[in-house]
Biopython code that builds the backbone (N, CA, C, O; Angstrom):
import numpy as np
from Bio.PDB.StructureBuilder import StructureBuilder

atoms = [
    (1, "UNK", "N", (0.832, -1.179, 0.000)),
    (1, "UNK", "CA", (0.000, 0.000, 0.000)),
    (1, "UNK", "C", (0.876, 1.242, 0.000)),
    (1, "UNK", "O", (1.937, 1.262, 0.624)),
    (2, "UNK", "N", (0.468, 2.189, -0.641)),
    (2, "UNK", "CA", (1.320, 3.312, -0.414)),
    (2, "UNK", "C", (0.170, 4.402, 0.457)),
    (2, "UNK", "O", (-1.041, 4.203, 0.372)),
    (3, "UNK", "N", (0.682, 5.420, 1.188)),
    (3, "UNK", "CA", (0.280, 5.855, 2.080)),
    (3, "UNK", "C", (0.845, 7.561, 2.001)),
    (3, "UNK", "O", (1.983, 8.000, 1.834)),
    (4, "UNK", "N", (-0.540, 8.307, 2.208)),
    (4, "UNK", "CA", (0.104, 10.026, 2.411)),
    (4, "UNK", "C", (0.281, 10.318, 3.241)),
    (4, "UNK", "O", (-0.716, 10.351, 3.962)),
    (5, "UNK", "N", (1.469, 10.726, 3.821)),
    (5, "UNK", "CA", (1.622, 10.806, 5.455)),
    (5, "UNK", "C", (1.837, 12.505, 5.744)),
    (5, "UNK", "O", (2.174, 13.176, 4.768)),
    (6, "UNK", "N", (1.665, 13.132, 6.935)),
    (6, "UNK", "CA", (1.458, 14.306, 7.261)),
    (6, "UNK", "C", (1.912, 13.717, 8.884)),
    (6, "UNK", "O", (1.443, 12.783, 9.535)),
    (7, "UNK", "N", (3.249, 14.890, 9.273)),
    (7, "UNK", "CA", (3.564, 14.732, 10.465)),
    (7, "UNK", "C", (4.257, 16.026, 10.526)),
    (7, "UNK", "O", (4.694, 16.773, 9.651)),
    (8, "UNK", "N", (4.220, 16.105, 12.415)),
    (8, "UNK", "CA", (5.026, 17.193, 12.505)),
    (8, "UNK", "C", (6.690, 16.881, 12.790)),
    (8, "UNK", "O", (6.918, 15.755, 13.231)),
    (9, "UNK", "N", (7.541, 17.528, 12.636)),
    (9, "UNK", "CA", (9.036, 17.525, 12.849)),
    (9, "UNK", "C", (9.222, 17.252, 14.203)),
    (9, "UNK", "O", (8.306, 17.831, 14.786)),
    (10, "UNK", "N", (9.954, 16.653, 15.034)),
    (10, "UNK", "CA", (10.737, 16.646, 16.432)),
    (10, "UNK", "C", (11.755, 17.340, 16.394)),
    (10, "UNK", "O", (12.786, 16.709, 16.162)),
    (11, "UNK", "N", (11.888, 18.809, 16.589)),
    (11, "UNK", "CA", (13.020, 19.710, 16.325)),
    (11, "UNK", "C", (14.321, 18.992, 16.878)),
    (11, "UNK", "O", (15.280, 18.903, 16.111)),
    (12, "UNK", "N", (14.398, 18.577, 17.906)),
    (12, "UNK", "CA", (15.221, 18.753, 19.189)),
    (12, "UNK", "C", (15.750, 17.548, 18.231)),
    (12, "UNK", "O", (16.974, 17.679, 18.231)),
    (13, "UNK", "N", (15.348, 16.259, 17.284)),
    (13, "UNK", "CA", (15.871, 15.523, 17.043)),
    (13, "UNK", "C", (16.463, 15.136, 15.293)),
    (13, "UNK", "O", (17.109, 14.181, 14.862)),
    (14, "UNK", "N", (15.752, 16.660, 14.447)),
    (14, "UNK", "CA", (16.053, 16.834, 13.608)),
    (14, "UNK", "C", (17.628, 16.567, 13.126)),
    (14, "UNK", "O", (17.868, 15.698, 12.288)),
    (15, "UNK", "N", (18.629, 17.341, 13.690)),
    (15, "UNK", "CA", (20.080, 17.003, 13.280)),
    (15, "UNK", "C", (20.636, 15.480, 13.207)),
    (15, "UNK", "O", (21.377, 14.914, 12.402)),
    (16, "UNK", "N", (19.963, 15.047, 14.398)),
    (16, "UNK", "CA", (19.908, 13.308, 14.090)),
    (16, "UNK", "C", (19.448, 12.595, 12.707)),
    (16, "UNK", "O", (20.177, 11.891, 12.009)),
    (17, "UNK", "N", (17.809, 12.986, 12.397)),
    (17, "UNK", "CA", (17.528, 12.473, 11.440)),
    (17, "UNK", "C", (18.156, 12.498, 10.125)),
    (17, "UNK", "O", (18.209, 11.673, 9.212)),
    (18, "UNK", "N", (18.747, 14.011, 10.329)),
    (18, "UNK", "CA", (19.561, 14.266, 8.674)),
    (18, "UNK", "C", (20.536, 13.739, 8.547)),
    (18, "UNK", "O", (20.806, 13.363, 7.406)),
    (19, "UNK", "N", (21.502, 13.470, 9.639)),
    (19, "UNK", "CA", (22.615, 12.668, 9.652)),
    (19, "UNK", "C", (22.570, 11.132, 8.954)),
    (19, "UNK", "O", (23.126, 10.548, 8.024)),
    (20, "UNK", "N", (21.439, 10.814, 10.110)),
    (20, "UNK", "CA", (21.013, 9.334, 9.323)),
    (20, "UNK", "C", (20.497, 9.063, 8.150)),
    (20, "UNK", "O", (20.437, 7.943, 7.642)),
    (21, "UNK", "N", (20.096, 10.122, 7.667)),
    (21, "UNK", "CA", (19.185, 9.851, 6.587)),
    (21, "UNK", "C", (20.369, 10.075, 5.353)),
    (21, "UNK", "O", (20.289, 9.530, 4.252)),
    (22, "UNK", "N", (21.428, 10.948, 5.755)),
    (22, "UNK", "CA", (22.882, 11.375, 4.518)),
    (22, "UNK", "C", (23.904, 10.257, 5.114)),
    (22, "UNK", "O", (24.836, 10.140, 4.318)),
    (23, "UNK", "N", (24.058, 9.386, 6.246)),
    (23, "UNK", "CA", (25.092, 8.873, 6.597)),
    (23, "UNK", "C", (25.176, 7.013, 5.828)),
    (23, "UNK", "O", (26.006, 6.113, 5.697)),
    (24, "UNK", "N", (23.902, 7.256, 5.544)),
    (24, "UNK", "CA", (23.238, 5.747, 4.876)),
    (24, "UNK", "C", (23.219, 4.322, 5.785)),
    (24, "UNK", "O", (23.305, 3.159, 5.391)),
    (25, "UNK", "N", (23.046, 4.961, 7.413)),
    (25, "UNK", "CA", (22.650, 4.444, 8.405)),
    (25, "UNK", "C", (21.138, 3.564, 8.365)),
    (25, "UNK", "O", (20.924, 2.392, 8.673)),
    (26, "UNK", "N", (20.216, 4.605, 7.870)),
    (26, "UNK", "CA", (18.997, 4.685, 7.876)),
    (26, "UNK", "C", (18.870, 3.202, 6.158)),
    (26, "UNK", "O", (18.375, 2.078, 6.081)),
    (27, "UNK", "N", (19.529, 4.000, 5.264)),
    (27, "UNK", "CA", (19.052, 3.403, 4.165)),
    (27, "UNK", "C", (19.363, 1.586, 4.263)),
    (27, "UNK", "O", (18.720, 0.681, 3.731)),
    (28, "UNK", "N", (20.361, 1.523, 4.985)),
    (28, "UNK", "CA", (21.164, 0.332, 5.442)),
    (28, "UNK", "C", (20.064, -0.456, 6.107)),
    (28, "UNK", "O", (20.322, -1.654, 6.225)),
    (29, "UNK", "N", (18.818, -0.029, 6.600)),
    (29, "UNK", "CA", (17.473, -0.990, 7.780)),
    (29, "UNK", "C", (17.310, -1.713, 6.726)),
    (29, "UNK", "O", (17.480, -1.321, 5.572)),
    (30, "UNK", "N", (16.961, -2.841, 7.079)),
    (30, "UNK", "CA", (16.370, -3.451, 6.349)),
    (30, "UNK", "C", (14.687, -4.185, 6.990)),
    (30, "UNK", "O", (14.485, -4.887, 7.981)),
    (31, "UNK", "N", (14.129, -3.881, 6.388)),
    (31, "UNK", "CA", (12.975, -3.962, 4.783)),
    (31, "UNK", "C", (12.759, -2.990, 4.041)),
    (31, "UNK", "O", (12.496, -2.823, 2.850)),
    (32, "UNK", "N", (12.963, -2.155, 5.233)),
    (32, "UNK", "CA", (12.450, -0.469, 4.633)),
    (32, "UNK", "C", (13.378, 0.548, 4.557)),
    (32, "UNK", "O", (12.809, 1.624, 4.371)),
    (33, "UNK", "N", (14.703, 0.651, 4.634)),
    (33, "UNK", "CA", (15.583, 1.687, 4.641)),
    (33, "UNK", "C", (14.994, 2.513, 3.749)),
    (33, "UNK", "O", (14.168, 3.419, 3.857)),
    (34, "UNK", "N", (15.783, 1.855, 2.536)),
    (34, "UNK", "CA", (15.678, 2.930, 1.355)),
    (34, "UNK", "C", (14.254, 3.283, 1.047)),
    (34, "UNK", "O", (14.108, 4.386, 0.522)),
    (35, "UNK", "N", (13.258, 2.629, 1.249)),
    (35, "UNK", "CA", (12.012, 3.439, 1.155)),
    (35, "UNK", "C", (11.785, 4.790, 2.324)),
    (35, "UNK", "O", (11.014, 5.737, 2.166)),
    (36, "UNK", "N", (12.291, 4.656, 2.983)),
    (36, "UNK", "CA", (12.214, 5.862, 4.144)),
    (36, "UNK", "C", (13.055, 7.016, 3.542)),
    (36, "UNK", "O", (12.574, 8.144, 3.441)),
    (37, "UNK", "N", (14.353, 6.715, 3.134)),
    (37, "UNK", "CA", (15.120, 7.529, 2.654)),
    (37, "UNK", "C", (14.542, 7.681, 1.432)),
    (37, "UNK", "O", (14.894, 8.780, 1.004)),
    (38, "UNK", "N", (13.960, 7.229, 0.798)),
    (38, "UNK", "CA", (13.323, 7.688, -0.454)),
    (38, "UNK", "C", (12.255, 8.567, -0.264)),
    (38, "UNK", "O", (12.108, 9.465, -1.092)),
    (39, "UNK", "N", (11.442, 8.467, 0.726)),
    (39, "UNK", "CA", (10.138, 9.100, 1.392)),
    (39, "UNK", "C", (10.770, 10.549, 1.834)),
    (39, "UNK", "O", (10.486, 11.669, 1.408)),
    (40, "UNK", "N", (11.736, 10.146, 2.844)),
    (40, "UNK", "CA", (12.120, 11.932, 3.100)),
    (40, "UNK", "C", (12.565, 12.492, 2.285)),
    (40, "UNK", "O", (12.738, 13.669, 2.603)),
    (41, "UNK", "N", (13.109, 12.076, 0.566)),
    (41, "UNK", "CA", (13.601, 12.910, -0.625)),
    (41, "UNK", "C", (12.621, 13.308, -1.326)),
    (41, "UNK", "O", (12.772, 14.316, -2.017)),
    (42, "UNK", "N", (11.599, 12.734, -1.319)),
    (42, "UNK", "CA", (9.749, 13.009, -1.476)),
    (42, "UNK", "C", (8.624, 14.400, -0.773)),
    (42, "UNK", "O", (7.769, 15.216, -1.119)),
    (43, "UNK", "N", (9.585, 13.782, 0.723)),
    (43, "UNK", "CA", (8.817, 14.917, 1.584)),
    (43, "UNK", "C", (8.620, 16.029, 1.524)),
    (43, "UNK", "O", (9.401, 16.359, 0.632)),
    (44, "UNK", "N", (8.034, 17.057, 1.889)),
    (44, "UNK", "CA", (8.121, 18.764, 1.590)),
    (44, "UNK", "C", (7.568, 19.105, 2.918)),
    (44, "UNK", "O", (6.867, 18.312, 3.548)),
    (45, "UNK", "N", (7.994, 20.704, 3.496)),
    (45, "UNK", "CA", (7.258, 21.163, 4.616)),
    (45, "UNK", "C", (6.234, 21.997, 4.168)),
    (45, "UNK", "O", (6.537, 23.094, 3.701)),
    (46, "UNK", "N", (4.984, 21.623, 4.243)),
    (46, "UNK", "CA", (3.795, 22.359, 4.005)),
    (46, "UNK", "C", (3.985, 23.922, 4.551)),
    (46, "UNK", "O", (4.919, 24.326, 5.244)),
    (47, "UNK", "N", (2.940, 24.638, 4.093)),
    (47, "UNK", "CA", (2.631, 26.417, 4.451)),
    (47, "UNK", "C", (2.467, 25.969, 6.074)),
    (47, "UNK", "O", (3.390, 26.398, 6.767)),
    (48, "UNK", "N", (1.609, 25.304, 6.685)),
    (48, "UNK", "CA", (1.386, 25.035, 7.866)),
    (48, "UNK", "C", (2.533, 24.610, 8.792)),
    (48, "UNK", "O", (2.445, 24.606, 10.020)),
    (49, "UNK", "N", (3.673, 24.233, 8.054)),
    (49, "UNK", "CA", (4.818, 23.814, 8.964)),
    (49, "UNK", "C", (4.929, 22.067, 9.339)),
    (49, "UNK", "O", (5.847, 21.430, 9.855)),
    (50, "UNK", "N", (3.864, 21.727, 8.944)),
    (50, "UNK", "CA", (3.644, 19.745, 8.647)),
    (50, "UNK", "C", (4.741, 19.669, 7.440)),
    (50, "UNK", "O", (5.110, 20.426, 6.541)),
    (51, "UNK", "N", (5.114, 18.167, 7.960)),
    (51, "UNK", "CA", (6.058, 17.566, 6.640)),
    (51, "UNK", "C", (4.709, 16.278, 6.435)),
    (51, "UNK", "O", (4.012, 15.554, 7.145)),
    (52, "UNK", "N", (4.956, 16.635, 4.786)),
    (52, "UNK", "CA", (3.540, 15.605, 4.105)),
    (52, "UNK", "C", (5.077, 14.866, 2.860)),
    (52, "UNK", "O", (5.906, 15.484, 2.192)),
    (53, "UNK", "N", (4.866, 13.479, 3.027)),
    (53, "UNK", "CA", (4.972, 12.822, 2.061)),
    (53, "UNK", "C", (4.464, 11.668, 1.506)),
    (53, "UNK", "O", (3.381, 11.471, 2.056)),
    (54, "UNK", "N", (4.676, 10.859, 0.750)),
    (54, "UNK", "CA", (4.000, 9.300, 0.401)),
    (54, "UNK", "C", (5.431, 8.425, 0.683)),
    (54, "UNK", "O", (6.627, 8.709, 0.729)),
    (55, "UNK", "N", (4.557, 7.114, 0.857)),
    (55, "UNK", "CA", (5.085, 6.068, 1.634)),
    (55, "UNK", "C", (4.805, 4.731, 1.199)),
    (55, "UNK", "O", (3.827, 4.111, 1.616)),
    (56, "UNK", "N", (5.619, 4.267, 0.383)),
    (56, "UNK", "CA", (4.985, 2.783, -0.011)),
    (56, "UNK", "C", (5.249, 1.760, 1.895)),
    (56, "UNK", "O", (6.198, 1.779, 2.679)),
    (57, "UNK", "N", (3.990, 1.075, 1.937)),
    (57, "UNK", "CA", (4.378, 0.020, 3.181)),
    (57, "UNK", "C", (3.849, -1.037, 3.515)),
    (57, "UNK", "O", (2.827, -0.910, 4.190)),
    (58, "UNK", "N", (4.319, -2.476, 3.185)),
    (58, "UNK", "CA", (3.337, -3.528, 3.666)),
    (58, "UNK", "C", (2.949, -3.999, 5.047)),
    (58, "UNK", "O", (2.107, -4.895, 5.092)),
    (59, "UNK", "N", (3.283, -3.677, 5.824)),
    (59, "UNK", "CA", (2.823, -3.686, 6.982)),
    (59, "UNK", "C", (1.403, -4.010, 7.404)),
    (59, "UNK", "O", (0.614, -3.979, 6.460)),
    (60, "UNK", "N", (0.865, -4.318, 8.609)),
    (60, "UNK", "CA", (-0.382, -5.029, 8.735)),
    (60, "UNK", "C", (-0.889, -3.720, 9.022)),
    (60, "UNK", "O", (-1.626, -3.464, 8.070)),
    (61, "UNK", "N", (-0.894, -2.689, 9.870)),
    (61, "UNK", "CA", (-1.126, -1.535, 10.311)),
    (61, "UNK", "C", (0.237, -0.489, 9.415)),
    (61, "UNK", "O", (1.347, -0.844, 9.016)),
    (62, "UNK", "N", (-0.385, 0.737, 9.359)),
    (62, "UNK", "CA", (0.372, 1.401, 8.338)),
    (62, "UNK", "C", (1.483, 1.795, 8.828)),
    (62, "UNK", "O", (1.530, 2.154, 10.005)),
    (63, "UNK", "N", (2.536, 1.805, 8.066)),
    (63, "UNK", "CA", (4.359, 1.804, 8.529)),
    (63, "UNK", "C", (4.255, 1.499, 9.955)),
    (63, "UNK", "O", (4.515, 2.316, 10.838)),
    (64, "UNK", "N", (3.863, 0.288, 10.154)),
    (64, "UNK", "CA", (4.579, -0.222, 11.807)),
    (64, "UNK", "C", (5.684, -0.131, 11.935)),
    (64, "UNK", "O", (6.126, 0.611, 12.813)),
    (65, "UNK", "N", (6.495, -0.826, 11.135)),
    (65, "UNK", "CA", (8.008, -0.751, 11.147)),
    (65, "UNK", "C", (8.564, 0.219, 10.966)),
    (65, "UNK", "O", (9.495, 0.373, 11.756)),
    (66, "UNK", "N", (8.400, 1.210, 10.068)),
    (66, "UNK", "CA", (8.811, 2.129, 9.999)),
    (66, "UNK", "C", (8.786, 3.112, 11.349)),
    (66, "UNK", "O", (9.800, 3.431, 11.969)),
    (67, "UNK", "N", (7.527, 3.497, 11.658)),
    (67, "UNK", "CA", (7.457, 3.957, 13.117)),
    (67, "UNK", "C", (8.516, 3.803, 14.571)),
    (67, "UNK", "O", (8.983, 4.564, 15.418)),
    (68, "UNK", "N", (8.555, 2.144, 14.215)),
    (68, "UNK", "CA", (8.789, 1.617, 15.303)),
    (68, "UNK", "C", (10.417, 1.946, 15.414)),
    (68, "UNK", "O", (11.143, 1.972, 16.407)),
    (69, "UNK", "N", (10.706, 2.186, 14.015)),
    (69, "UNK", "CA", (12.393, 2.167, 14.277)),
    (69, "UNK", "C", (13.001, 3.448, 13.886)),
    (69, "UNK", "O", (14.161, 3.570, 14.280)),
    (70, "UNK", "N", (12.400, 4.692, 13.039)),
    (70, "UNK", "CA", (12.306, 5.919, 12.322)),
    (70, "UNK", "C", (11.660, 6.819, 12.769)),
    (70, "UNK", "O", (12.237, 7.598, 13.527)),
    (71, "UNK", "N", (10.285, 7.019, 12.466)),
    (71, "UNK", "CA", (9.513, 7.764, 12.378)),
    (71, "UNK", "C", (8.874, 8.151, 13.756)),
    (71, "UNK", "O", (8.443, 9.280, 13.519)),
    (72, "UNK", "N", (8.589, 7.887, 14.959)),
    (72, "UNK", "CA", (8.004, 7.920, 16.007)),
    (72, "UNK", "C", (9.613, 8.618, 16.897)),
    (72, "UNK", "O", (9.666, 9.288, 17.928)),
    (73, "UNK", "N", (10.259, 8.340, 16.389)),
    (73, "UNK", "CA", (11.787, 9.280, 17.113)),
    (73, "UNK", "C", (11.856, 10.323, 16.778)),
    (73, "UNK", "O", (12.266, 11.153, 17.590)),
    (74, "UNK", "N", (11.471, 10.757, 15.383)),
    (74, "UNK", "CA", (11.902, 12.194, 14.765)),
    (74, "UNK", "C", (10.406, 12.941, 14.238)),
    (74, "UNK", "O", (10.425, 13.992, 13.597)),
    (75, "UNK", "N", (9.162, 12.254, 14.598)),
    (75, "UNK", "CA", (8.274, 13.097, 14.257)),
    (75, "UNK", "C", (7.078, 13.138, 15.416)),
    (75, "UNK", "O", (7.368, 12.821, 16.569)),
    (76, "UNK", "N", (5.793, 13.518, 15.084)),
    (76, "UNK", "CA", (5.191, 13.353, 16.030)),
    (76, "UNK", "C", (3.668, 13.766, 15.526)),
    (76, "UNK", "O", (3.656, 14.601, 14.622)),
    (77, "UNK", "N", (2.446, 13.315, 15.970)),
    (77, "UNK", "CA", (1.316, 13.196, 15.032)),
    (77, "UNK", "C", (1.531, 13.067, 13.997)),
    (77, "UNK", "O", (1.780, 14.032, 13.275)),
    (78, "UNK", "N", (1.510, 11.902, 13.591)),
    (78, "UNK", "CA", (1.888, 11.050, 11.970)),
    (78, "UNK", "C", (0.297, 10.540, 11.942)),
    (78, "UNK", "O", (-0.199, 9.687, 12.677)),
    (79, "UNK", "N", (-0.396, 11.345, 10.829)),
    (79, "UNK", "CA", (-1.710, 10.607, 10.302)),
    (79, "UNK", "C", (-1.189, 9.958, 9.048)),
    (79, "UNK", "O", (-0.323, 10.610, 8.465)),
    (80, "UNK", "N", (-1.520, 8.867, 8.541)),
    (80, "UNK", "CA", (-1.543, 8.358, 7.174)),
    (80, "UNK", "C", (-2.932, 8.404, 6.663)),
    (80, "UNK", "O", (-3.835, 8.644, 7.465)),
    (81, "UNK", "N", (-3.178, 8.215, 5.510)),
    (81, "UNK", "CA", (-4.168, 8.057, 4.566)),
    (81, "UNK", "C", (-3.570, 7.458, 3.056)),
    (81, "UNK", "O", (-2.659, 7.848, 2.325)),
    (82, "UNK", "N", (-4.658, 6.183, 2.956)),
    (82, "UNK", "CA", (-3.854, 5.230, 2.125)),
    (82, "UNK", "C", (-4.569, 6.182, 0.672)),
    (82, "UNK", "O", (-5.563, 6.859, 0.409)),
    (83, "UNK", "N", (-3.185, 5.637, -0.046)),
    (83, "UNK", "CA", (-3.761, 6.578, -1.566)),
    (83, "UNK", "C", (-3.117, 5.429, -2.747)),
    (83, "UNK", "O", (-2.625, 4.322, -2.529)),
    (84, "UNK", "N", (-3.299, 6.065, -3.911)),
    (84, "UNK", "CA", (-3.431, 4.976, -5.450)),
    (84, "UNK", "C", (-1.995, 4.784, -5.852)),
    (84, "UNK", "O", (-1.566, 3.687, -6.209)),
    (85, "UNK", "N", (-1.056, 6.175, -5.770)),
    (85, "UNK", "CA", (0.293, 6.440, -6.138)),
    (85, "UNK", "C", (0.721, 7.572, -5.447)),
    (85, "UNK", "O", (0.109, 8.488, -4.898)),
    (86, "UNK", "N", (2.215, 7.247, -5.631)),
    (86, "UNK", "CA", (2.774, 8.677, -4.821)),
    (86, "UNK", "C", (2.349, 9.819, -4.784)),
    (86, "UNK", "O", (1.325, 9.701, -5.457)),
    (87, "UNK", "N", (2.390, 10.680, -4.530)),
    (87, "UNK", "CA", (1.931, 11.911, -4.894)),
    (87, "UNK", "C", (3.137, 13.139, -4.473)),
    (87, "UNK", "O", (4.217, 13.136, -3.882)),
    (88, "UNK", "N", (2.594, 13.775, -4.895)),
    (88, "UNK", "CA", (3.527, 14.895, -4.721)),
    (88, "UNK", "C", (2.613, 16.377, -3.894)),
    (88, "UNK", "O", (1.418, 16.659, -3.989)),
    (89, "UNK", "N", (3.270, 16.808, -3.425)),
    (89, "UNK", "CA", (2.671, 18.152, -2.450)),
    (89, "UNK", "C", (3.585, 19.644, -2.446)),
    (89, "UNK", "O", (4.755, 19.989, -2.608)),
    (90, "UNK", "N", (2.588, 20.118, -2.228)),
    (90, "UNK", "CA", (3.219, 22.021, -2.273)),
    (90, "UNK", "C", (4.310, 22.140, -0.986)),
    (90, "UNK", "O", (4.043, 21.580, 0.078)),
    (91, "UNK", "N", (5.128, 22.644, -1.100)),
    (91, "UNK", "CA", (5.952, 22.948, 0.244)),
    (91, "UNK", "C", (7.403, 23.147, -0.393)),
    (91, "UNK", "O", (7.575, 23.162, -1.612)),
    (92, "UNK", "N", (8.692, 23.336, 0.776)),
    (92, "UNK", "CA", (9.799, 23.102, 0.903)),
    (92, "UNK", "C", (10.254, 21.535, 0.415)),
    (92, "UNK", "O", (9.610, 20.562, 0.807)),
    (93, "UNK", "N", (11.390, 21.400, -0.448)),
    (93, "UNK", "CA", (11.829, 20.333, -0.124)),
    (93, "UNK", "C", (12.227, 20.119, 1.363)),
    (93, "UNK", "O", (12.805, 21.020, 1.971)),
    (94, "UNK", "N", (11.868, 18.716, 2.063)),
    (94, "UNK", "CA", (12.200, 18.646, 3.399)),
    (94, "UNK", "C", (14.045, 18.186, 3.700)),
    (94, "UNK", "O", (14.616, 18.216, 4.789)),
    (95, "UNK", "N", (14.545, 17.853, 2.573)),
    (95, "UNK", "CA", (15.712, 17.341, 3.209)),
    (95, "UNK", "C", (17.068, 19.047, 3.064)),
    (95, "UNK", "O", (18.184, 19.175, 3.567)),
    (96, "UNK", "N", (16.259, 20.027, 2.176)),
    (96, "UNK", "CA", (17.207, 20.746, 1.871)),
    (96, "UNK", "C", (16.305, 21.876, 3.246)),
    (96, "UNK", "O", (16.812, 22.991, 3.372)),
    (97, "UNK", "N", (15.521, 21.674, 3.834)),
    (97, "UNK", "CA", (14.592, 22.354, 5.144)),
    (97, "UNK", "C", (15.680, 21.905, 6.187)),
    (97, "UNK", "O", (16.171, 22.828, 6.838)),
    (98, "UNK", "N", (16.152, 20.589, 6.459)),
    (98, "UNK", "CA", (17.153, 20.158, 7.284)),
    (98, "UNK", "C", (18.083, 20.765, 6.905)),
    (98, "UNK", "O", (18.467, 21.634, 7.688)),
    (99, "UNK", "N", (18.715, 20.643, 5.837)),
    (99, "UNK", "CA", (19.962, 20.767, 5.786)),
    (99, "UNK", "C", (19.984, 22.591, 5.929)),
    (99, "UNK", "O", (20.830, 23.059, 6.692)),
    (100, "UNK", "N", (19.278, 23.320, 5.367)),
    (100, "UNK", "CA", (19.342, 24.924, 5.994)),
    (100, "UNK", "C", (19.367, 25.211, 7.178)),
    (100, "UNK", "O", (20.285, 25.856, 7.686)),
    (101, "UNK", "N", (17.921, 24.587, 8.078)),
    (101, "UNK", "CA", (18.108, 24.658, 9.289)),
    (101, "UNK", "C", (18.501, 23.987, 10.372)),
    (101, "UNK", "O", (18.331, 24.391, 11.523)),
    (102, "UNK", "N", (19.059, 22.905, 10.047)),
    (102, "UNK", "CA", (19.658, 22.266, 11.359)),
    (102, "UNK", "C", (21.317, 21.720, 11.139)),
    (102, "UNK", "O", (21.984, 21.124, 11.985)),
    (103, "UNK", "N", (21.662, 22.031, 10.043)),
    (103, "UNK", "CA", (23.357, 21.673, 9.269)),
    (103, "UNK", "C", (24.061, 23.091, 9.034)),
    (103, "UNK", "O", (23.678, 24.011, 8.312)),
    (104, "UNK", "N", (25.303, 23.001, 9.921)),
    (104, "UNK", "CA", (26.034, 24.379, 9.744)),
    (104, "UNK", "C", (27.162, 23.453, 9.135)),
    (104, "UNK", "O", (27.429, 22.366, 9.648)),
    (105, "UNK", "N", (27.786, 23.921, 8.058)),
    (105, "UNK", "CA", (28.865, 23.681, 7.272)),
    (105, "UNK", "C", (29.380, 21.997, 7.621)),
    (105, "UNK", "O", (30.454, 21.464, 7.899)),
    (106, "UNK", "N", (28.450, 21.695, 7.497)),
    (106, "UNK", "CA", (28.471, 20.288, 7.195)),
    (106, "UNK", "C", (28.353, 19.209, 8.544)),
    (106, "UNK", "O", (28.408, 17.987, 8.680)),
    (107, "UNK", "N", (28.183, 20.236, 9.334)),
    (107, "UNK", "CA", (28.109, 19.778, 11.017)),
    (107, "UNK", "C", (27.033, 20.004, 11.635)),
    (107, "UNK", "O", (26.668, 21.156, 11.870)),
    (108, "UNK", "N", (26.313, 18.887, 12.019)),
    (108, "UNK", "CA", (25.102, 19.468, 12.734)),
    (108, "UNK", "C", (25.114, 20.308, 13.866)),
    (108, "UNK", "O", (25.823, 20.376, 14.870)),
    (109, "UNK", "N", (24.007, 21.012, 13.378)),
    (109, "UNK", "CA", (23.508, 22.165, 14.682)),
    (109, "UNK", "C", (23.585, 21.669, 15.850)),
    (109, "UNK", "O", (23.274, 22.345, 16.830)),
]
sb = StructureBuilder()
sb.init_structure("model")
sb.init_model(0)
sb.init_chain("A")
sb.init_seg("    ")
for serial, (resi, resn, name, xyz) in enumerate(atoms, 1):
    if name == "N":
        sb.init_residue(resn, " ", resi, " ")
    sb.init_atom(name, np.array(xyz, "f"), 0.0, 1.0, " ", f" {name:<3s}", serial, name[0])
structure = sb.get_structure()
């Protein structure tokens, strides 16, 4: 199933996520790395300040795994809503949103 997800950021844990997500820590999980890391190159920060992206995930309940090992560390109210194909959304790219605001010259904030 692929899935539109809308969550808010965990500031305090942002510099973490970008690390992992550029260090190829993250992409390295396996079932789902690289779909996560593919998802946050997807993502954008909405006008509202939500990061919305799509999410392919087989899971019995939507991105369990993902949650369980990603997403529930670095975000927080994560609604999904299952949809047909990826989609794309208005906003910031989210990984170049990290890298402005939480990466000083190549070192996290």
């Amino acid at each position: 199933m692929i899935y539109h997800v809308r969550a808010r950021l965990r500031r305090e844990h942002a510099d973490e996520l970008h690390r992992r997500l550029t260090d190829g820590s993250i992409a390295q999980q396996r079932p789902d790395g690289a779909e996560i890391v593919a998802s946050m190159n997807r993502a954008v920060v909405a006008a509202n300040g939500s990061i919305e992206w799509s999410e392919e995930c087989y899971c019995a309940s939507p991105l369990h795994h993902e949650r369980s090992t990603v997403l529930d560390r670095h975000f927080e109210d994560i609604t999904t809503e299952s949809i047909d194909a990826h989609g794309t959304y208005e906003g910031q790219p989210f990984m170049t949103y990290l890298r402005d605001n939480f990466v000083e010259s190549g070192n996290e904030r």
